[in-house]
N, CA, C and O atoms as a Tinker XYZ file with bonds, in Angstrom:
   520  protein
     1  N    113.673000  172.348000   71.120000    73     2
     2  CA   114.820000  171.525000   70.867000    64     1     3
     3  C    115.015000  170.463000   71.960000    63     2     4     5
     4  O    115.403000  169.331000   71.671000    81     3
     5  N    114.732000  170.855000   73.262000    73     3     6
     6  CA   114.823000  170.055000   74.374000    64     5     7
     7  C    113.951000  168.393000   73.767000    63     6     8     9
     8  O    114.417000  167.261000   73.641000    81     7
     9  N    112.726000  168.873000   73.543000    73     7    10
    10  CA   112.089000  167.732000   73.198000    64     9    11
    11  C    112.478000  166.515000   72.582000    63    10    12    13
    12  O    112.494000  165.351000   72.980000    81    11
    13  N    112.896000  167.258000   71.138000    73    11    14
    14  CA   113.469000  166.448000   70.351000    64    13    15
    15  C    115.017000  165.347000   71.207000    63    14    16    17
    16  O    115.248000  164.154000   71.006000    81    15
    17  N    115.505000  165.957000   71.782000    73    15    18
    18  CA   116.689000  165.677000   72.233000    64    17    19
    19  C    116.462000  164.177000   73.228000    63    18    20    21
    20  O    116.980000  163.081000   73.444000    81    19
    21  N    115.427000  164.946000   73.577000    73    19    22
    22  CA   114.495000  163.726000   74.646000    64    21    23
    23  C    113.845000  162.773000   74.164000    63    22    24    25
    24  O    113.515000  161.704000   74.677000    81    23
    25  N    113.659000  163.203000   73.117000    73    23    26
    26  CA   112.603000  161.804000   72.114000    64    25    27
    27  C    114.035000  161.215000   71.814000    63    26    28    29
    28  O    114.309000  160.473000   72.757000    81    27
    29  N    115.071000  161.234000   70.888000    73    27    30
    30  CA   116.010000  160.860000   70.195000    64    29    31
    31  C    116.602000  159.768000   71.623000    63    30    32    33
    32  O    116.787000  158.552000   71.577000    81    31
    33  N    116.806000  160.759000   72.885000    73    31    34
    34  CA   117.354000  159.617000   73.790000    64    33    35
    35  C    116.791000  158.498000   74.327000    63    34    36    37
    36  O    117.387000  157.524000   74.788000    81    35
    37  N    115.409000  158.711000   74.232000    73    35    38
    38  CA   114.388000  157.431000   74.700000    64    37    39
    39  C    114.390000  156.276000   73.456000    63    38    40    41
    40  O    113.743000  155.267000   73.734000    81    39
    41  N    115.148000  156.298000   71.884000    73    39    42
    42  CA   114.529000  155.970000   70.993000    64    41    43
    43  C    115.520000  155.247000   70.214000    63    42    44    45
    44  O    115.334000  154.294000   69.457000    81    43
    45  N    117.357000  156.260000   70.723000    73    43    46
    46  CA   118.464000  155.834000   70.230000    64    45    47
    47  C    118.753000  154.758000   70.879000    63    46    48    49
    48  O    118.100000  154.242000   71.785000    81    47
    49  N    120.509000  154.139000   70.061000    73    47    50
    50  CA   121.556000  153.621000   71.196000    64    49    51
    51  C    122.558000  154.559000   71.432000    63    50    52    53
    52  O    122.744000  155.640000   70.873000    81    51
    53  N    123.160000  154.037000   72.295000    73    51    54
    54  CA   124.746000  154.333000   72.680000    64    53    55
    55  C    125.143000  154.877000   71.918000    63    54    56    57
    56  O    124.449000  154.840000   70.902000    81    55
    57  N    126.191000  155.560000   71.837000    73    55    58
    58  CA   127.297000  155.726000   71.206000    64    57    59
    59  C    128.601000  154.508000   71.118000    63    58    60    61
    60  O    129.418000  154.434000   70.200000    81    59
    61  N    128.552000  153.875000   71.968000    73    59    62
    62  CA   129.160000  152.998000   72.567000    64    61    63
    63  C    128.528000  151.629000   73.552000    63    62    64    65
    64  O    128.235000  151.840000   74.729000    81    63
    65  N    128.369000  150.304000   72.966000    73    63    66
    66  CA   127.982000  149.206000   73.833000    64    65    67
    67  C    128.358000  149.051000   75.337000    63    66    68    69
    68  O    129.532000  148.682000   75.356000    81    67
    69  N    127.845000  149.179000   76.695000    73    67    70
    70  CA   128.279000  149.041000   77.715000    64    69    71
    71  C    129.711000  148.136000   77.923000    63    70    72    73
    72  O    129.886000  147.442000   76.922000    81    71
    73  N    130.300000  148.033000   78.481000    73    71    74
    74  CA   131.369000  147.217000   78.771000    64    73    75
    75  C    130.908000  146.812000   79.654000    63    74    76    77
    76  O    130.527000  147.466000   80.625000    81    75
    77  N    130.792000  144.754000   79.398000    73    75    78
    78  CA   130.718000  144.101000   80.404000    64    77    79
    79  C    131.983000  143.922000   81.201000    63    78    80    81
    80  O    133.082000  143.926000   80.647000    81    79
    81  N    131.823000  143.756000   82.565000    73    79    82
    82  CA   132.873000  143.737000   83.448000    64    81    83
    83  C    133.040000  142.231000   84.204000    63    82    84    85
    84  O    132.317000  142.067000   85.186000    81    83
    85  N    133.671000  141.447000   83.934000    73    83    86
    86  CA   133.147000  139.533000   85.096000    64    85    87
    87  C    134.725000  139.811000   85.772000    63    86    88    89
    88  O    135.797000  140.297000   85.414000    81    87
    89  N    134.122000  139.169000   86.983000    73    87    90
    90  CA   135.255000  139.247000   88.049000    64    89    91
    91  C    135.942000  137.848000   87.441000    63    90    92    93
    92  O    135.628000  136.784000   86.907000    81    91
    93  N    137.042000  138.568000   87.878000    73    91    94
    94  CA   138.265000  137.700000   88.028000    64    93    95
    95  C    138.345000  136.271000   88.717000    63    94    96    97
    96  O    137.973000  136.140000   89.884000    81    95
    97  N    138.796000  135.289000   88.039000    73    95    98
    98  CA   138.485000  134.114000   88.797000    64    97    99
    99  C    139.779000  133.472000   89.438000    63    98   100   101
   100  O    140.698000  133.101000   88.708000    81    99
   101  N    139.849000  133.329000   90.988000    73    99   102
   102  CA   140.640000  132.954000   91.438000    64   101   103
   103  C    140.370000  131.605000   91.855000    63   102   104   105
   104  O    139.463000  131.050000   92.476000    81   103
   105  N    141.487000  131.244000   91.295000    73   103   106
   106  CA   141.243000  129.322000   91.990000    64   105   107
   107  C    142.070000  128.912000   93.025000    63   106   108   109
   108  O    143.224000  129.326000   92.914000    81   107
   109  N    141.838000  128.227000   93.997000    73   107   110
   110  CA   142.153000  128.128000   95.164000    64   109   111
   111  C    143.434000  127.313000   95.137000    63   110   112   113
   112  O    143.609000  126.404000   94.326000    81   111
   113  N    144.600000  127.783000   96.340000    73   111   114
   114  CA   145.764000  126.850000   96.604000    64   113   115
   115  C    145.616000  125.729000   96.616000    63   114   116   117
   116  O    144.450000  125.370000   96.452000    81   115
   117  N    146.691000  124.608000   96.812000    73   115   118
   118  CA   146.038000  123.524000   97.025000    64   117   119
   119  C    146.197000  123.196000   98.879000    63   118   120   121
   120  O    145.763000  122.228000   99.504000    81   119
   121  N    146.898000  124.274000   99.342000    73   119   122
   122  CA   146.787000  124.657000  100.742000    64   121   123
   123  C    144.997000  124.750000  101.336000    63   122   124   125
   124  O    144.547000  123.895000  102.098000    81   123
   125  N    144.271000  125.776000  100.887000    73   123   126
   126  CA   143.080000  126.027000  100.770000    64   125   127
   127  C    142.102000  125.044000  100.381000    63   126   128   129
   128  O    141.145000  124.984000  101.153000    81   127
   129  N    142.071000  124.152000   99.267000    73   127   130
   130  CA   141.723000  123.310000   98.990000    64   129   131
   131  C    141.684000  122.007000  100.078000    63   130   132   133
   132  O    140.621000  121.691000  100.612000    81   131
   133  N    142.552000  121.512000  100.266000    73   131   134
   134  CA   142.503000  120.617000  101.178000    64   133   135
   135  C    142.315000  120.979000  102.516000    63   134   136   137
   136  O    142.012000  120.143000  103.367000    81   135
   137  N    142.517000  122.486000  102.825000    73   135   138
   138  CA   141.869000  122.799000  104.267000    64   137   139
   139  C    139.704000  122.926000  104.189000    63   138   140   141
   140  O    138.754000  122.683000  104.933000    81   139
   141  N    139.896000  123.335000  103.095000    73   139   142
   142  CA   138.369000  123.121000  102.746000    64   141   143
   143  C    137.656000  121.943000  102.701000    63   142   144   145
   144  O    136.507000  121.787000  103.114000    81   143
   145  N    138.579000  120.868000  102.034000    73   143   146
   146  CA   138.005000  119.245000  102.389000    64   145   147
   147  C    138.041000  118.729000  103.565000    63   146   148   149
   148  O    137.276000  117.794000  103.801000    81   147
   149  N    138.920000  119.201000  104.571000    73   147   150
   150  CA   138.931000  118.382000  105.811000    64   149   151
   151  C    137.944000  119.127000  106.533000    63   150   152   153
   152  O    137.440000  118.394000  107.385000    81   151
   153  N    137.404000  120.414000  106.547000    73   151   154
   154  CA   136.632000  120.933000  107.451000    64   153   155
   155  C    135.285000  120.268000  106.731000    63   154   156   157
   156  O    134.632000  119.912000  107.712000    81   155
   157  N    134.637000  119.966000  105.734000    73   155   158
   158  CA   133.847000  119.311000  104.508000    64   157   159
   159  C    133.842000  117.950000  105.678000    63   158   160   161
   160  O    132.811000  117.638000  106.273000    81   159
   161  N    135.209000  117.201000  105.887000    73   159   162
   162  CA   134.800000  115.973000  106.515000    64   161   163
   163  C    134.485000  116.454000  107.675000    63   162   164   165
   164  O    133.397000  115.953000  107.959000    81   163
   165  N    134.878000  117.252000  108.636000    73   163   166
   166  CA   134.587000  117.453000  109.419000    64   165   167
   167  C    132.880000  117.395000  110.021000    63   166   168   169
   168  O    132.343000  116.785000  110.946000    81   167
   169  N    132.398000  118.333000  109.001000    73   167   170
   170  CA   130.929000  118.584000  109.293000    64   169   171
   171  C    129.797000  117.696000  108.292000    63   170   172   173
   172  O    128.614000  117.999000  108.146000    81   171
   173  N    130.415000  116.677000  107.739000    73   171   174
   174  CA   129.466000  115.325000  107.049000    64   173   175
   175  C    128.947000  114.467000  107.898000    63   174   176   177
   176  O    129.712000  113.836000  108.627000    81   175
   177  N    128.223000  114.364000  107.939000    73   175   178
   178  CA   127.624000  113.206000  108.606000    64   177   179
   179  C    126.950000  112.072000  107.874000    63   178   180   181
   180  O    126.215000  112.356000  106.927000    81   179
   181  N    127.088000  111.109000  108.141000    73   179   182
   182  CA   126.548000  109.935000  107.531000    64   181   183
   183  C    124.792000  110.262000  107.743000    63   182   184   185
   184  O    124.250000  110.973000  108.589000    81   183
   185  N    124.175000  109.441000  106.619000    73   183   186
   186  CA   122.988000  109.543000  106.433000    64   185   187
   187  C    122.546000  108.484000  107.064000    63   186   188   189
   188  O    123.378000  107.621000  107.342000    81   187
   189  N    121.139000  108.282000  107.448000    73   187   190
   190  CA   120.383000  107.194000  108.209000    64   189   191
   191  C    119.091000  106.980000  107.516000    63   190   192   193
   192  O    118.089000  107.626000  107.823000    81   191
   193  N    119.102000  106.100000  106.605000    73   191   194
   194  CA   118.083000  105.404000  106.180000    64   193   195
   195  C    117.119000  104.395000  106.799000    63   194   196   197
   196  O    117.525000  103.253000  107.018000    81   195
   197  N    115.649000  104.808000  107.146000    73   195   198
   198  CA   114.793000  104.149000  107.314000    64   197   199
   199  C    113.459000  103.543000  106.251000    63   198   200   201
   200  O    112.982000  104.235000  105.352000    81   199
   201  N    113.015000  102.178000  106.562000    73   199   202
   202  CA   111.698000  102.241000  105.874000    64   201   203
   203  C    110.963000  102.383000  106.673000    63   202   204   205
   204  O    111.099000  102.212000  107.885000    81   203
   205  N    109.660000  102.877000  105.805000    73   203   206
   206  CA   108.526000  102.885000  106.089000    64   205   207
   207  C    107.298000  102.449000  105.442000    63   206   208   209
   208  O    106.954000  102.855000  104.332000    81   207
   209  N    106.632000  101.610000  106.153000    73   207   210
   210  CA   105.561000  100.994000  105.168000    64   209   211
   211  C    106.029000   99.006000  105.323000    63   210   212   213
   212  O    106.560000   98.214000  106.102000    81   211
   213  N    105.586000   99.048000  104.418000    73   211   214
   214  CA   105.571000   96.959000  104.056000    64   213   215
   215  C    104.841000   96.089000  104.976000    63   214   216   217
   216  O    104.615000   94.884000  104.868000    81   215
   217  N    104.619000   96.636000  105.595000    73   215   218
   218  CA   103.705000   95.437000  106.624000    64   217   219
   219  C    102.542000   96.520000  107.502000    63   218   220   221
   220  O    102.098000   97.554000  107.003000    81   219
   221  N    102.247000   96.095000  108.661000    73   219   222
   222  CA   100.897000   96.881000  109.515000    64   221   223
   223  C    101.625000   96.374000  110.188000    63   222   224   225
   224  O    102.239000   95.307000  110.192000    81   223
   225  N    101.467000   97.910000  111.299000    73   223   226
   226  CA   101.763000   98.502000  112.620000    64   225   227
   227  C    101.408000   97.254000  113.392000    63   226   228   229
   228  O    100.526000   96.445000  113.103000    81   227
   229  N    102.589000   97.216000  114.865000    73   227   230
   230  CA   102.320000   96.136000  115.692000    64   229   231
   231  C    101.267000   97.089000  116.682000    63   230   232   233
   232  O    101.476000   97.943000  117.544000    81   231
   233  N     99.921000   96.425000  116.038000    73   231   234
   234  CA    98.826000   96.950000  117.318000    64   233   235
   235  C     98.807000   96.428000  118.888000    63   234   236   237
   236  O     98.192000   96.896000  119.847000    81   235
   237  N     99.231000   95.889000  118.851000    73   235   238
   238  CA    99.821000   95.235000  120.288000    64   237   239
   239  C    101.279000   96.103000  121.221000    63   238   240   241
   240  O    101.522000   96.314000  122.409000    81   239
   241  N    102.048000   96.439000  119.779000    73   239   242
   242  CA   103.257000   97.118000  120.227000    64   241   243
   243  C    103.350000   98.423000  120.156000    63   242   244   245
   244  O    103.967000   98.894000  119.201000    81   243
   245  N    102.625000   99.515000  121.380000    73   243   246
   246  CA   102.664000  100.758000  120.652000    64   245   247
   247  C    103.994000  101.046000  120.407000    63   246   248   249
   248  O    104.165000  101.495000  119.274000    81   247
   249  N    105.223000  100.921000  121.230000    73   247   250
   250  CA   106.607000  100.816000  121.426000    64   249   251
   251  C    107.430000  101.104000  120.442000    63   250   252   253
   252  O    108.512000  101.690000  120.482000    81   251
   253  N    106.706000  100.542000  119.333000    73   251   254
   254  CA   107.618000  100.290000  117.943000    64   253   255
   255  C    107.493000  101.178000  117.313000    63   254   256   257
   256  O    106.467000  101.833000  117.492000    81   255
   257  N    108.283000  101.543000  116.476000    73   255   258
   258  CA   108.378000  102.306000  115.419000    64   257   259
   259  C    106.970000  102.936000  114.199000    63   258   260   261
   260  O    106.535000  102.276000  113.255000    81   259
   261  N    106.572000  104.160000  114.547000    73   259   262
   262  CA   105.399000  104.152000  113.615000    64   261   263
   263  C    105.002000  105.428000  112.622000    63   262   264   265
   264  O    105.396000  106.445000  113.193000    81   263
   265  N    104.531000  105.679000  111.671000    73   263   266
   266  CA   104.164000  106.164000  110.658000    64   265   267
   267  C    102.911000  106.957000  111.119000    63   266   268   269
   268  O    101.943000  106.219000  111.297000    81   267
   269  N    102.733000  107.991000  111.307000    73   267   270
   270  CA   101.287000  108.590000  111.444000    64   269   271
   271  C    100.278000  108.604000  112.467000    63   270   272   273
   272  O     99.141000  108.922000  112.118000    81   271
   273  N    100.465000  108.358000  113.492000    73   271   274
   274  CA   100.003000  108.537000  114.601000    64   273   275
   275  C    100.278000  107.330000  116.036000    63   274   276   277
   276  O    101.417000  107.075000  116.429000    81   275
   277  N     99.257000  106.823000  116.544000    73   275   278
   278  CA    99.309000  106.303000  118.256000    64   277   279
   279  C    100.543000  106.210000  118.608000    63   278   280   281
   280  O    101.178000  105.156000  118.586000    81   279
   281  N    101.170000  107.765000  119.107000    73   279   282
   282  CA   102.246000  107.738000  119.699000    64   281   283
   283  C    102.399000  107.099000  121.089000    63   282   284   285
   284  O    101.347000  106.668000  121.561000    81   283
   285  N    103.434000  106.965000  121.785000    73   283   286
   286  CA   103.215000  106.904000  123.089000    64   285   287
   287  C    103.991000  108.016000  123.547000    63   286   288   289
   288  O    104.872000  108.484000  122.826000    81   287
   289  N    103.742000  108.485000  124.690000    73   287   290
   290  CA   104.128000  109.553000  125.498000    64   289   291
   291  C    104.377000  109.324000  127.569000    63   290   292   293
   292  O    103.885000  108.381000  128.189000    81   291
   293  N    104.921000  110.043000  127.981000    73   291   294
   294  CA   104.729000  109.588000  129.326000    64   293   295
   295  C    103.705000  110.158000  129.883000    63   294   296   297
   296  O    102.909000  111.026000  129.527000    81   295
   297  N    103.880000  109.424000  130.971000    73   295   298
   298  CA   101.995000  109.525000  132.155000    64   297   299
   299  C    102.277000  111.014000  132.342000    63   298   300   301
   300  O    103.207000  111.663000  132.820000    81   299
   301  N    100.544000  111.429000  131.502000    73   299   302
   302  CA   100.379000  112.538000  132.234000    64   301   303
   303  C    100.651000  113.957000  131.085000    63   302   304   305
   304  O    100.372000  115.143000  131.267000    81   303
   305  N    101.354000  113.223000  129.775000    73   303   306
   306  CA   102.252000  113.958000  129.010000    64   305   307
   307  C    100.698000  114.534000  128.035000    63   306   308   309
   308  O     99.718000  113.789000  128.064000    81   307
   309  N    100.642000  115.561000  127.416000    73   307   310
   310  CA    99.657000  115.750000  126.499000    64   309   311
   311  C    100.143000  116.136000  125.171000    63   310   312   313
   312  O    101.256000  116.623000  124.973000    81   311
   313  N     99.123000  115.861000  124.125000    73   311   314
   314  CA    99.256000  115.685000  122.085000    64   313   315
   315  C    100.265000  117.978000  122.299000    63   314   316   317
   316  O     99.710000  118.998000  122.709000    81   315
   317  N    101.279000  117.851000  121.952000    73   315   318
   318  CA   101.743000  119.345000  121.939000    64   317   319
   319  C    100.738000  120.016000  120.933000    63   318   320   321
   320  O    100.258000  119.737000  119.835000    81   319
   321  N    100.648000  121.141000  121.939000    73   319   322
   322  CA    99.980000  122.563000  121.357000    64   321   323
   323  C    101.385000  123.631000  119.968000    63   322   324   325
   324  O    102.470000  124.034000  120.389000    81   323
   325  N    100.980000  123.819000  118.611000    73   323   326
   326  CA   101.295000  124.463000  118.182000    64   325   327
   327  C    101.757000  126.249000  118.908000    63   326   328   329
   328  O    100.956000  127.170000  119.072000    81   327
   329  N    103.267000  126.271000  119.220000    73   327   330
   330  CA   102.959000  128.014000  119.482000    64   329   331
   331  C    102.524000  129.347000  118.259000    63   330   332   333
   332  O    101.919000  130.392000  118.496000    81   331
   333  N    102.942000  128.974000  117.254000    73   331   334
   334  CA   102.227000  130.040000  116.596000    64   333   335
   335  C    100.667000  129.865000  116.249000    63   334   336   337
   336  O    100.116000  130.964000  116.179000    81   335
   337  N     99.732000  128.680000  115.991000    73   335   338
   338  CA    98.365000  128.606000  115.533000    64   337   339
   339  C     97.899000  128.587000  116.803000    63   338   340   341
   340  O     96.864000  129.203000  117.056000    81   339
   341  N     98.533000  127.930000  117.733000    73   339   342
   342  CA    97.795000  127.558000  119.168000    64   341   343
   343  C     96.622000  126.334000  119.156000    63   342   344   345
   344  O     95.766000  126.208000  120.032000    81   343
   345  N     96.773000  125.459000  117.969000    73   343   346
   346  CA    96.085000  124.187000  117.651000    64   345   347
   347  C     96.907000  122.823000  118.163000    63   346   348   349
   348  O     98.039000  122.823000  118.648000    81   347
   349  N     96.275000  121.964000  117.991000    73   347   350
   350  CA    96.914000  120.508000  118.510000    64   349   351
   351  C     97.548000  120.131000  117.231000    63   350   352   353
   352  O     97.175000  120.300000  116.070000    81   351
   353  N     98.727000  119.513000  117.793000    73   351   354
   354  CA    99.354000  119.028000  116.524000    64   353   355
   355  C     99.126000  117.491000  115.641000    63   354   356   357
   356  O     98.237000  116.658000  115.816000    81   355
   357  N     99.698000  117.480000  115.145000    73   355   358
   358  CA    99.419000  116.059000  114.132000    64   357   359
   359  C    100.797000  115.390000  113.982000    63   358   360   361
   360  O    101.764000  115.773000  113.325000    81   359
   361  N    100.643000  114.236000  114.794000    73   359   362
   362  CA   101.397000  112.815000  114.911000    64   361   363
   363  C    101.686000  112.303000  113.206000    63   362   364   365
   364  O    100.922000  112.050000  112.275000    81   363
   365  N    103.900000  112.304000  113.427000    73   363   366
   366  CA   103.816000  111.918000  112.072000    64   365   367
   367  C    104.804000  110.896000  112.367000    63   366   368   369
   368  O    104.419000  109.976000  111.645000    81   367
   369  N    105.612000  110.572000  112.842000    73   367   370
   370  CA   106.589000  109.637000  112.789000    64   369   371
   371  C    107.029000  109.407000  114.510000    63   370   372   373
   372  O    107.251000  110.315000  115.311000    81   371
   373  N    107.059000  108.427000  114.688000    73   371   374
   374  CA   107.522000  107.955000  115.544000    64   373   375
   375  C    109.005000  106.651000  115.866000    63   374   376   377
   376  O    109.202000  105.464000  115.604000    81   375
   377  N    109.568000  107.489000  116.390000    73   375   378
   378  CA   111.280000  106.862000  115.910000    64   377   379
   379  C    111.684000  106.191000  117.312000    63   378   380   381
   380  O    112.017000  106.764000  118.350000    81   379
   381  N    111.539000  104.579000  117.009000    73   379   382
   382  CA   112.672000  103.534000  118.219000    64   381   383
   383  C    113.883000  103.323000  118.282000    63   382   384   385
   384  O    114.447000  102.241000  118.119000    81   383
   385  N    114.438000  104.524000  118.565000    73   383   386
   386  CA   115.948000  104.738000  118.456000    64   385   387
   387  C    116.708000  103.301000  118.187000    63   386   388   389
   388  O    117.418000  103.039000  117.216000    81   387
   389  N    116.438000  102.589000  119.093000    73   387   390
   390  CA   116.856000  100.944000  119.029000    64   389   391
   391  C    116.624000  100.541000  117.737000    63   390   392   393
   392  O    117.673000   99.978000  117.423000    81   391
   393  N    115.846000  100.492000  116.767000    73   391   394
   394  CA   115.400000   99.869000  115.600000    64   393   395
   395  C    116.453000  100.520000  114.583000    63   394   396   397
   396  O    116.732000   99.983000  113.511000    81   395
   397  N    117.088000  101.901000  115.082000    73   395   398
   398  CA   117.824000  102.580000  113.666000    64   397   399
   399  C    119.063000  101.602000  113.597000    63   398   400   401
   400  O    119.644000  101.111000  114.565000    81   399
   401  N    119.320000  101.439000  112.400000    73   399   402
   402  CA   120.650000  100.796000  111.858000    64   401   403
   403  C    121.942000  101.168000  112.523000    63   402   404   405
   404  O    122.872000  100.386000  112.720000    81   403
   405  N    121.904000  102.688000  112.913000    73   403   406
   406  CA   122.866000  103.573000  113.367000    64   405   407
   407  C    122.111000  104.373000  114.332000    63   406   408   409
   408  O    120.916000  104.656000  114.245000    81   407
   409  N    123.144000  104.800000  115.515000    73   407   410
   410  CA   121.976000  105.617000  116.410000    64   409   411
   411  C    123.478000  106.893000  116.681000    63   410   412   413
   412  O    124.552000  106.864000  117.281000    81   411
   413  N    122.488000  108.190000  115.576000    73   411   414
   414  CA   123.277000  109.287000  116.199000    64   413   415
   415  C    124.066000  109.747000  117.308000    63   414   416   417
   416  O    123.676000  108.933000  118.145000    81   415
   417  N    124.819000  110.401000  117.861000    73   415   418
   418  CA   125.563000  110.748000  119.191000    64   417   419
   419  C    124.311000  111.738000  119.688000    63   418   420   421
   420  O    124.206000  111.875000  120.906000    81   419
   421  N    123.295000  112.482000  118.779000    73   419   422
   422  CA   122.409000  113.476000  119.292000    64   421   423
   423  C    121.419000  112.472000  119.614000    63   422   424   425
   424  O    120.489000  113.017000  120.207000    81   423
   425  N    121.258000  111.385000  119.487000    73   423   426
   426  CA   119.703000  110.598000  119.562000    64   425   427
   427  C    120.106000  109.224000  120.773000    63   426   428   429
   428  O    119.402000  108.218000  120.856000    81   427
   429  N    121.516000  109.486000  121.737000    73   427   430
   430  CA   122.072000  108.269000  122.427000    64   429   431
   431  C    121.126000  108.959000  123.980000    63   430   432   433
   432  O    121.004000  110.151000  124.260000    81   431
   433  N    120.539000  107.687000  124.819000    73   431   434
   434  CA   119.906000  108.602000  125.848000    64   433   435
   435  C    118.143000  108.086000  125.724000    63   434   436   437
   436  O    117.367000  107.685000  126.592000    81   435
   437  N    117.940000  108.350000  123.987000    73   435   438
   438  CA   116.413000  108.617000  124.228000    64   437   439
   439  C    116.443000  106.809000  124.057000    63   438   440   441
   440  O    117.437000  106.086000  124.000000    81   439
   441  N    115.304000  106.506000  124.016000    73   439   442
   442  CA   114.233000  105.574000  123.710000    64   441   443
   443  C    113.315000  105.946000  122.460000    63   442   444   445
   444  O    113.526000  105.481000  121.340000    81   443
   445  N    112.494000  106.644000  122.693000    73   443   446
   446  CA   111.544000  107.231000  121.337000    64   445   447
   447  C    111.427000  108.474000  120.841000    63   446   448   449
   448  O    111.156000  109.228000  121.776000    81   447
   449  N    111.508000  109.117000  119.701000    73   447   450
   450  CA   112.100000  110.054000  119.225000    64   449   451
   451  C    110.089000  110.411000  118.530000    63   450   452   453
   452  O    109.519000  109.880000  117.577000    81   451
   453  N    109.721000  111.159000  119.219000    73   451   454
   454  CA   108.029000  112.012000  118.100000    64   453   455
   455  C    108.132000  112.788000  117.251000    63   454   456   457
   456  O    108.751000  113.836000  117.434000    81   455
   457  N    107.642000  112.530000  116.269000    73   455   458
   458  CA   107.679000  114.174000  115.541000    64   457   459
   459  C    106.299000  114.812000  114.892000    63   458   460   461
   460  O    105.481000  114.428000  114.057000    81   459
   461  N    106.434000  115.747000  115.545000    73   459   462
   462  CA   104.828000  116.435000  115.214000    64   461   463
   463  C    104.779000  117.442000  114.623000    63   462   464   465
   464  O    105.667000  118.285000  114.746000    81   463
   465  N    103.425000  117.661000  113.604000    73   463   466
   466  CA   103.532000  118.782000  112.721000    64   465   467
   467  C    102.027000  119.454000  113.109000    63   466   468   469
   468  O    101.042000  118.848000  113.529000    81   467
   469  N    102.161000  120.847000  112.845000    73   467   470
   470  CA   101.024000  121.717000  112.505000    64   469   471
   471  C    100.734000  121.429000  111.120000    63   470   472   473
   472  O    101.622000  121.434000  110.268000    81   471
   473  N     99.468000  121.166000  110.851000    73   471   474
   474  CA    99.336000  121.156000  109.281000    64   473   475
   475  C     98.601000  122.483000  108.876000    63   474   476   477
   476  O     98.737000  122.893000  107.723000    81   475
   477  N     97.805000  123.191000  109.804000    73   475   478
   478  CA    97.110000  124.718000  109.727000    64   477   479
   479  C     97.976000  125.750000  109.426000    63   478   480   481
   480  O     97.611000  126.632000  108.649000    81   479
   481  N     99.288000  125.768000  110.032000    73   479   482
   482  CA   100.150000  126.280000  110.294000    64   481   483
   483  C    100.560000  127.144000  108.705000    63   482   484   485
   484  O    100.747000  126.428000  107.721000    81   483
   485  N    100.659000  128.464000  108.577000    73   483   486
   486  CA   100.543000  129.232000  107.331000    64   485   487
   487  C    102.362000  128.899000  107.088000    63   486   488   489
   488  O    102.623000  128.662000  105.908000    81   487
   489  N    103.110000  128.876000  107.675000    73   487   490
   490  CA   104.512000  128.501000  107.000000    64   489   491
   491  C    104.629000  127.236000  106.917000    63   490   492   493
   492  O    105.549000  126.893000  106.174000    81   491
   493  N    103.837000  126.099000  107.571000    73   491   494
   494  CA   104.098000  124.707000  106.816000    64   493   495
   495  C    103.719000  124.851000  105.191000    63   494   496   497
   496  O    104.435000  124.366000  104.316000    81   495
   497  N    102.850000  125.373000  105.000000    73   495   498
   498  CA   102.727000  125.128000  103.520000    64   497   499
   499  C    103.101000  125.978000  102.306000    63   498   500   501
   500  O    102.846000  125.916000  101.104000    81   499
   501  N    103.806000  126.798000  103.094000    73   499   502
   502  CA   104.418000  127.803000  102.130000    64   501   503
   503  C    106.099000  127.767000  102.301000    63   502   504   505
   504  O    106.829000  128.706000  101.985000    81   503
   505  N    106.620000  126.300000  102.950000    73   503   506
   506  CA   107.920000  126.396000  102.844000    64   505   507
   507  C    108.496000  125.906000  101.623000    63   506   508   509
   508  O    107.860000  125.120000  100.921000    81   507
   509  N    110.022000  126.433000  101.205000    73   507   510
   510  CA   110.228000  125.709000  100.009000    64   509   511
   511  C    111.125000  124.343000  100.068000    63   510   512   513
   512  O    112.177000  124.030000  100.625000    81   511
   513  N    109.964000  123.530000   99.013000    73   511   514
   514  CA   110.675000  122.307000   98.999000    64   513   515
   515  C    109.503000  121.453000   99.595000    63   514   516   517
   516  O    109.433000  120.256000   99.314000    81   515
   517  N    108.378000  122.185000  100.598000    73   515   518
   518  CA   107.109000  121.647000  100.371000    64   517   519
   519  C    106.809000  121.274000  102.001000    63   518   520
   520  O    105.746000  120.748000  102.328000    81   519
């Protein structure tokens, strides 16, 4: 009899459809609300749009602003070593603070801003979003 009982439960339904349960939806004061927008302004920051591309690099000017490699660096300075692969990295943008339209409160100070990537690197290419 057990069997049967066991086949019938693998095979039936319910007696009864589960009851779905959805939480309750609370909508916010308008106290809350507007404390939520001002902290919102608080932590926005304006965006900074650059181009890149339309003309060739001033080969004369390493100085300037560049796309993909001949960085400049100071005397003595060397291409950074990756810490997790322990490989040399790869020159991707090079930023003349002076040239931006807008110059961040985090970027006031520098002159040239590098940015270098591992391309070997097993989490560069498995991040999401690419």
């Amino acid at each position: 009899m057990q069997i049967i009982n066991l086949i019938k439960a693998l095979f039936s339904r319910p007696a009864s459809d589960p009851k779905v349960v959805r939480p309750r939806v609370i909508e916010p004061t308008s106290k809350e609300m507007n404390r939520a927008m001002l902290r919102l302004d608080e932590l926005a920051k304006p965006a900074i749009f650059g181009e890149i591309g339309g003309g060739k690099p001033q080969q004369e000017n390493r100085a300037a602003s560049w796309w993909g490699g001949n960085f400049l660096g100071a005397p003595g300075e060397d291409v950074p070593i990756c810490n997790q692969s322990g490989k040399i990295m790869h020159p991707v943008l090079q930023i003349r603070v002076d040239e931006l339209p807008e110059i961040p409160p985090a970027f006031e100070g520098f002159a040239l801003i590098n940015i270098w990537m591992d391309l070997q690197s097993s989490s560069f290419w498995g991040a999401e979003n690419g």
